[in-house]
C-alpha positions as CSV (number, residue, x, y, z in Angstrom):
1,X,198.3,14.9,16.7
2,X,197.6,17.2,19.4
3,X,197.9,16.4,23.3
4,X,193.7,17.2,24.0
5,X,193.0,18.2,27.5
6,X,189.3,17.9,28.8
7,X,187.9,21.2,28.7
8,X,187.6,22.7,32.2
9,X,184.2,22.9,33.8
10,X,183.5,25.4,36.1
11,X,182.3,23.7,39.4
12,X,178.9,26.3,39.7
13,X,177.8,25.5,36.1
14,X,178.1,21.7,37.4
15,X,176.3,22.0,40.2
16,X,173.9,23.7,38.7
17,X,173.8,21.7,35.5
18,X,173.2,18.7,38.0
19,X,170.2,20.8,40.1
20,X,168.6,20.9,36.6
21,X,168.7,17.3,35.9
22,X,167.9,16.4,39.4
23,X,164.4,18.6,39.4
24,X,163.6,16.9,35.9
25,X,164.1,13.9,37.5
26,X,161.9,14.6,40.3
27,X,159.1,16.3,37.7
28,X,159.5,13.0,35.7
29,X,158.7,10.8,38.8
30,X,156.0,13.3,40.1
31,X,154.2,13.1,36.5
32,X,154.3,9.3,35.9
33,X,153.3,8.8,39.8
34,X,150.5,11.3,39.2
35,X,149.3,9.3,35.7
36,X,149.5,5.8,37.7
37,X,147.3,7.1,40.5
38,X,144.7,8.2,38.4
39,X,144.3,5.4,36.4
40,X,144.5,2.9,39.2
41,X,144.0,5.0,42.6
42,X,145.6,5.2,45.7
43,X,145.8,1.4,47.0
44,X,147.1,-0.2,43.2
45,X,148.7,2.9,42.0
46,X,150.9,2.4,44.6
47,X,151.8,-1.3,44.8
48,X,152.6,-0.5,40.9
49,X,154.4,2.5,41.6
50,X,156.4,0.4,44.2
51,X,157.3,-2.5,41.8
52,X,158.8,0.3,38.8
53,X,161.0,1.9,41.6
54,X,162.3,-1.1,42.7
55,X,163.0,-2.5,39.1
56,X,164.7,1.2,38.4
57,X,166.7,0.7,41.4
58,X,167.4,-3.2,41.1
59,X,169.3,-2.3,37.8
60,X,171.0,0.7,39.6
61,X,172.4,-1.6,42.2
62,X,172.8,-4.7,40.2
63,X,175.5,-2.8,37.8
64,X,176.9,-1.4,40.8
65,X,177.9,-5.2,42.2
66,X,179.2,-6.2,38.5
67,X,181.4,-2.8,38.8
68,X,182.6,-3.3,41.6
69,X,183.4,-6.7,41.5
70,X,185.2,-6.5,38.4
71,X,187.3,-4.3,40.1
72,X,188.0,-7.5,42.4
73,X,186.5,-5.8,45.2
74,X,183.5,-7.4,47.5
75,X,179.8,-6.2,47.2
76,X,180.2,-4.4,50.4
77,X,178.6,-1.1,52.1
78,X,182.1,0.6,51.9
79,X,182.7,-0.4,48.2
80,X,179.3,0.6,46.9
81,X,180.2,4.1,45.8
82,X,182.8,2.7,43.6
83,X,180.6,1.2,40.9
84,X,180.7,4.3,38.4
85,X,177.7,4.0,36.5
86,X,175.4,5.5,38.6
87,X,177.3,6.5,41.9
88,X,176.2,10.2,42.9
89,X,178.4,13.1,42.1
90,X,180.1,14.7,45.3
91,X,179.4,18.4,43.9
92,X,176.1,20.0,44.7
93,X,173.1,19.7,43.2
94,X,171.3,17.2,43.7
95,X,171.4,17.8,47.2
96,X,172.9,21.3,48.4
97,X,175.9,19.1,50.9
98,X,176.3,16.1,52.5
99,X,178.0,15.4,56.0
100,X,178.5,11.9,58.0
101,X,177.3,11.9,61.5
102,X,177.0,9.4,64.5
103,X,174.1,9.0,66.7
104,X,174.4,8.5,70.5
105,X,174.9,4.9,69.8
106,X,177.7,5.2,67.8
107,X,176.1,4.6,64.6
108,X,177.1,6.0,61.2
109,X,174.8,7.9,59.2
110,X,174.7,10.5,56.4
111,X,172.9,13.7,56.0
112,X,171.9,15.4,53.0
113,X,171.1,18.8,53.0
114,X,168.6,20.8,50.6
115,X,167.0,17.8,48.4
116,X,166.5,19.2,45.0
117,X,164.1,16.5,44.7
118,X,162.2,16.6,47.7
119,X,162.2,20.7,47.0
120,X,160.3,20.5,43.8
121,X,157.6,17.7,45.5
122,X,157.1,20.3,48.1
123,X,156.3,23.5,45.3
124,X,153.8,20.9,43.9
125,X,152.1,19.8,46.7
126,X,153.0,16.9,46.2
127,X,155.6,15.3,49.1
128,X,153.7,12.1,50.1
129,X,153.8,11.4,46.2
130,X,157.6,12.4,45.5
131,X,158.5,10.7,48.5
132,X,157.9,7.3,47.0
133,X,160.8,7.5,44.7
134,X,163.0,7.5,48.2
135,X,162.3,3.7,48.7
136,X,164.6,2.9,45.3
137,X,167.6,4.2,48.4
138,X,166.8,0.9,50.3
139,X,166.0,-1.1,47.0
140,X,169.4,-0.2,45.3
141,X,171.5,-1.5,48.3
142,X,169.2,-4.8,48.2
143,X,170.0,-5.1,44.9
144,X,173.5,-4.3,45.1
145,X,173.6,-6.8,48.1
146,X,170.4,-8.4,49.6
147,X,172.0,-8.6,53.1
148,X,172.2,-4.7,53.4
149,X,169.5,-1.6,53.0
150,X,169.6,1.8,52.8
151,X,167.4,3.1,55.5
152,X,165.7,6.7,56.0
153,X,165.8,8.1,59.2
154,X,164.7,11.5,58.0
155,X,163.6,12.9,55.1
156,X,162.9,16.1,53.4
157,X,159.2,14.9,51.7
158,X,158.2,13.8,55.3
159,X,158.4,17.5,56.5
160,X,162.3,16.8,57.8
161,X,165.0,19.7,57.4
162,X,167.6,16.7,55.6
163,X,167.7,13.7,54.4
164,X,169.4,11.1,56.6
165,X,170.4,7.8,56.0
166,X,171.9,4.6,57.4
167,X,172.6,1.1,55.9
168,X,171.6,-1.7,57.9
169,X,171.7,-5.6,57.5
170,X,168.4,-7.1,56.2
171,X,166.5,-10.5,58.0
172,X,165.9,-13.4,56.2
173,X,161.8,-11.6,56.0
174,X,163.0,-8.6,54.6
175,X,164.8,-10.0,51.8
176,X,161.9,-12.8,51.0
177,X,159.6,-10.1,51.1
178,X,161.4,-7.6,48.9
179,X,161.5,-10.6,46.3
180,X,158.0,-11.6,46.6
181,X,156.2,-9.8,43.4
182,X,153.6,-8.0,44.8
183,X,154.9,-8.0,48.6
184,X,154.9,-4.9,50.4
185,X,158.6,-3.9,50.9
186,X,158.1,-0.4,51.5
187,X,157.7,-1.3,55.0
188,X,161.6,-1.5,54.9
189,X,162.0,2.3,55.0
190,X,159.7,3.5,57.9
């Protein structure tokens, strides 16, 4: 038997092969979103819109944990990019580079530059819809570990030049609130 290598990808056709999915992603969001609103308008549209995300991202982050802590490690802020399944690639494409700053305060945060998603919200019209599908950021990490959220500080469908982010602990509210059905917990991420 022959020794088989993995073939070689070229990092550009990666990146780009990512960019693609990453704007399908956003179209498929955008399209569903649209379809919702319609049917139910603005004020039900979006409290269904805002249950779906944070089911899609509850499963993100609940594989996460069981990944990680089968790799004996705690369900931690520094350990959540080690649950495979569904951690983001570190190549470009989804977003065009990412960087970790810290604010006055001393505070970590990351910036992501040139949100494929947020790009393709903007050429429809459509940013204040896209930018719904942000919140699953802050629902993943509850999921993933209800004392911690993902927080937006900026972000490219508000008009923002990145994306920037910072986890946070959650209150006792916040975490009753995001498991209320029904609750508003987008209130999280303003």
């Amino acid at each position: 038997m022959e020794d088989q290598q993995a073939p070689f990808i070229d990092p550009e056709e990666a990146s780009r092969a990512l960019a693609s999915v990453s704007r399908r992603i956003a179209l498929l969001h955008l399209a569903y979103a649209q379809a919702i609103m319609k049917e139910l308008g603005p004020e039900q549209g979006t409290r269904l819109i805002s249950e779906a995300i944070k089911d899609y991202a509850l499963k993100i982050g609940e594989k996460t944990k069981t990944e990680v802590e089968a790799q004996g490690l705690e369900a931690t802020p520094e350990n959540f990019e080690k649950g495979p399944s569904y951690a983001l690639p570190k190549i470009p494409g989804m977003h065009s580079g990412w960087e970790v700053v810290k604010d006055t305060q001393g505070r970590k945060k990351l910036r992501a530059h040139g949100c494929i998603l947020g790009e393709v919200w903007k050429e429809y019209g459509a940013e204040k819809l896209g930018r719904l599908y942000c919140f699953m950021d802050t629902a993943k990490y509850m999921g993933y570990n209800p004392h911690y959220k993902l927080v937006h500080h900026q972000a490219v469908p508000e008009g923002d030049e990145c994306c920037e982010f910072e986890i946070q602990q959650t209150t006792p509210e916040e975490r009753d609130d995001f498991t209320t059905p029904g609750k508003d917990w987008f209130y999280m991420d303003r």
